[in-house]
C-alpha positions in Angstrom: 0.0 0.0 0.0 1.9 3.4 -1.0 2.4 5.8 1.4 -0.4 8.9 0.2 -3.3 5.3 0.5 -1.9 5.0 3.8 -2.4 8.7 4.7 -6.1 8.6 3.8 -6.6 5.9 5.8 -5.2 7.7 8.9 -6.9 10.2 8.0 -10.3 8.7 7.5 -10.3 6.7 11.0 -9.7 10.0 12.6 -12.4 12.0 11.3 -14.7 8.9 11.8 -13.2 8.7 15.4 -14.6 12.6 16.2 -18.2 11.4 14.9 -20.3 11.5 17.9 -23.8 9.9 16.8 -25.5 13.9 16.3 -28.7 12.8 14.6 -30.8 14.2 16.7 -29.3 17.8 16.4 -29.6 17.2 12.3 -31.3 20.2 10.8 -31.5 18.8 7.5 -30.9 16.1 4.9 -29.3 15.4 1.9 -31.6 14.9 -1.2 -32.1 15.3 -4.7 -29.9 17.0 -7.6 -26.4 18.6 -6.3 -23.4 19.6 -8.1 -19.9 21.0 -6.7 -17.0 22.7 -7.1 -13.6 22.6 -5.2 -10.2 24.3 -5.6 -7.2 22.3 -4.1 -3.4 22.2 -4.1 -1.4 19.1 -4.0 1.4 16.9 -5.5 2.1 14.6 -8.5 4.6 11.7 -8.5 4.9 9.7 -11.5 6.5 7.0 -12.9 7.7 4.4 -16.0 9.2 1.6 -17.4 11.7 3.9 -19.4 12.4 7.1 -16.7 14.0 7.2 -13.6 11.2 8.0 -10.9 11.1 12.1 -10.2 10.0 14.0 -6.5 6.6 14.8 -6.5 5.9 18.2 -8.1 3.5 20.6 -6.6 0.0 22.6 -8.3 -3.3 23.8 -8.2 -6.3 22.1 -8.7 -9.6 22.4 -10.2 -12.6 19.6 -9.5 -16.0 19.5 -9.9 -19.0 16.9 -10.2 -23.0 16.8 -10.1 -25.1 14.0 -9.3 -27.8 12.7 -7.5 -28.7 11.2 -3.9 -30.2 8.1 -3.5 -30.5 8.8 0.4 -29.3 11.0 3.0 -26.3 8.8 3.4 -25.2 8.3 -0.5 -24.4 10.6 -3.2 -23.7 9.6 -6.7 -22.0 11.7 -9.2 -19.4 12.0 -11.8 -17.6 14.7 -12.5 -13.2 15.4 -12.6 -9.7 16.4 -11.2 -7.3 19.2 -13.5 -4.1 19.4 -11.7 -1.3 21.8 -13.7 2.7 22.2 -12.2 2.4 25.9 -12.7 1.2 28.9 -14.9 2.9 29.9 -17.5 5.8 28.0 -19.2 6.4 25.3 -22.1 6.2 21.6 -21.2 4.3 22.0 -17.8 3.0 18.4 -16.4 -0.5 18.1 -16.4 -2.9 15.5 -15.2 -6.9 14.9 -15.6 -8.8 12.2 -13.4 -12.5 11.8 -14.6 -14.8 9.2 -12.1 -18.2 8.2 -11.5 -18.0 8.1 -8.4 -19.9 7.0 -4.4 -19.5 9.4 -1.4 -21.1 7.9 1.9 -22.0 10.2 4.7 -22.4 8.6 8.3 -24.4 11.4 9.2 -27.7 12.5 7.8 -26.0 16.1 7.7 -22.8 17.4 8.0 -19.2 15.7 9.5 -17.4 13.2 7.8 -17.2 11.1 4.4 -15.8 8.9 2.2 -15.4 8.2 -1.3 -14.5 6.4 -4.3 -14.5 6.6 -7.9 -13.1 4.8 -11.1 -12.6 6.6 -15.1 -10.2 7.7 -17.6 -7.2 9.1 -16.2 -4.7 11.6 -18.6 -1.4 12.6 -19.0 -0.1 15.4 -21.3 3.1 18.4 -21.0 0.9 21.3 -21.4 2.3 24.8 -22.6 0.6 27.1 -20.0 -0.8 30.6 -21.1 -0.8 32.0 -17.5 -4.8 32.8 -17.9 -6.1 30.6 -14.9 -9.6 30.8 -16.6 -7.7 29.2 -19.9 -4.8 28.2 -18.2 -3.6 25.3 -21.2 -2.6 26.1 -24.6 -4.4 24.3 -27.5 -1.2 23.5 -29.2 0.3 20.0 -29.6 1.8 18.5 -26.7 4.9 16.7 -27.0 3.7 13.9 -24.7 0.5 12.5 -23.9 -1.7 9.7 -23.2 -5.2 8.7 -21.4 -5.3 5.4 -19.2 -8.1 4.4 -16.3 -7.7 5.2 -12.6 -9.7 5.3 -9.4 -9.6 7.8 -6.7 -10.0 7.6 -3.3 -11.4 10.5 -0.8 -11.6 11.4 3.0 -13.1 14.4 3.6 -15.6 16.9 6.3 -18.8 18.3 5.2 -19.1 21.7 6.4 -22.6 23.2 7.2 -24.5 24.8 5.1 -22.9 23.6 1.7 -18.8 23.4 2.6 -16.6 20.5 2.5 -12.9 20.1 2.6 -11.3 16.9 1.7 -8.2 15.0 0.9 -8.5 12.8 -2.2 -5.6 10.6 -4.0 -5.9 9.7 -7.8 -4.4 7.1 -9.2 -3.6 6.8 -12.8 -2.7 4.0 -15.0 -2.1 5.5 -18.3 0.8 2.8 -20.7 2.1 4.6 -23.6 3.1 8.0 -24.0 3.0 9.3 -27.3 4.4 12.6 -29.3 1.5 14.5 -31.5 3.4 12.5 -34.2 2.4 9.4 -32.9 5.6 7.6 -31.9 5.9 6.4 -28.6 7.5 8.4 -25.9 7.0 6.3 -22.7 5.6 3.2 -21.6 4.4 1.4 -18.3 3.2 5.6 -17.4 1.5 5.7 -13.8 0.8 8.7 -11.6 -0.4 9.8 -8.3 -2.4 12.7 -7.6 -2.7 13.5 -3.7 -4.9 16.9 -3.2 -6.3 18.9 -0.4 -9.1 21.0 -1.7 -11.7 23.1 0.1 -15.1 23.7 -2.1 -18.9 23.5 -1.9 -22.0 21.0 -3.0 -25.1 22.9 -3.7 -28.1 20.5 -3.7 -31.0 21.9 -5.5 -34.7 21.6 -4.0 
């Protein structure tokens, strides 16, 4: 079990640990439509068959998602991850994690949950603009590639609509290729770990 899997799970039994059974003082519950957004920073390690592995390189995130809720407890959704190493500058990692994705909520409002999701996960060296509202270039990248992945979640929801939350992505992508086509990298995996701080607004 890597290290960042093992920090979520730390993390997880702690926040579950400071649960109190509060149902009673519940004001509200979950229900119906919701989407989110969430703004994080975190690292990126990755690794291949034909590179020597790198130290984790830091960014800002962007995520967001919409869904439904089965139940107070559950929320279903999909939604994605876009993590960029910097601004502005040519051949700037960037990664994408897309999931459908679970969230369980032991209480019927506010505290702790988990989550999980599983989708396409990308690669690419992105040439950034330094616009953070169109922060890649369209240009060519000189390396790219789209694998699957799952990510993993531990988080607080904050009353009314706030949550902050620690989430790890896992990517497996293969082969790396040039726009040209030819191979650039094979056996390509990354790790995303994030701490973001957003909102989910459910809808009446």
């Amino acid at each position: 079990m890597g290290t960042s899997r093992r920090f979520l799970l730390v993390v997880g039994a702690l926040l579950f640990a400071c649960d109190a059974p509060a149902h009673a003082q519940d004001d509200g519950t979950r229900h119906g439509f919701w989407f989110g957004l969430g703004l994080g920073y975190g690292s990126a390690h990755v690794a291949c068959d034909t590179c020597s592995s790198g130290p984790r390189l830091g960014g800002w995130a962007l995520s967001f998602a919409l869904g439904g809720t089965p139940n107070p407890h559950v929320r279903l959704g999909v939604g994605g991850i876009g993590w960029l190493h910097g601004w502005k500058g040519d051949n700037l990692p960037a990664i994408d994690a897309w999931t459908a994705s679970l969230s369980y909520y032991p209480r019927i409002r506010g505290g702790p949950f988990v989550e999980g999701g599983i989708g396409p996960s990308h690669y690419m060296l992105a040439k950034g603009t330094g616009d953070p509202f169109e922060s890649i270039s369209s240009g060519p990248s000189p390396a790219a590639g789209t694998g699957w992945g799952f990510t993993l979640g531990v988080g607080w929801e904050i009353l009314p609509d706030g949550f902050i939350r620690v989430t790890d992505a896992y990517g497996n992508i293969g082969t790396l290729h040039a726009s040209s086509g030819a191979p650039v990298a094979t056996g390509w995996k990354q790790n995303l770990l994030l701490v973001e701080v957003g909102g989910r607004v459910q809808l009446p």
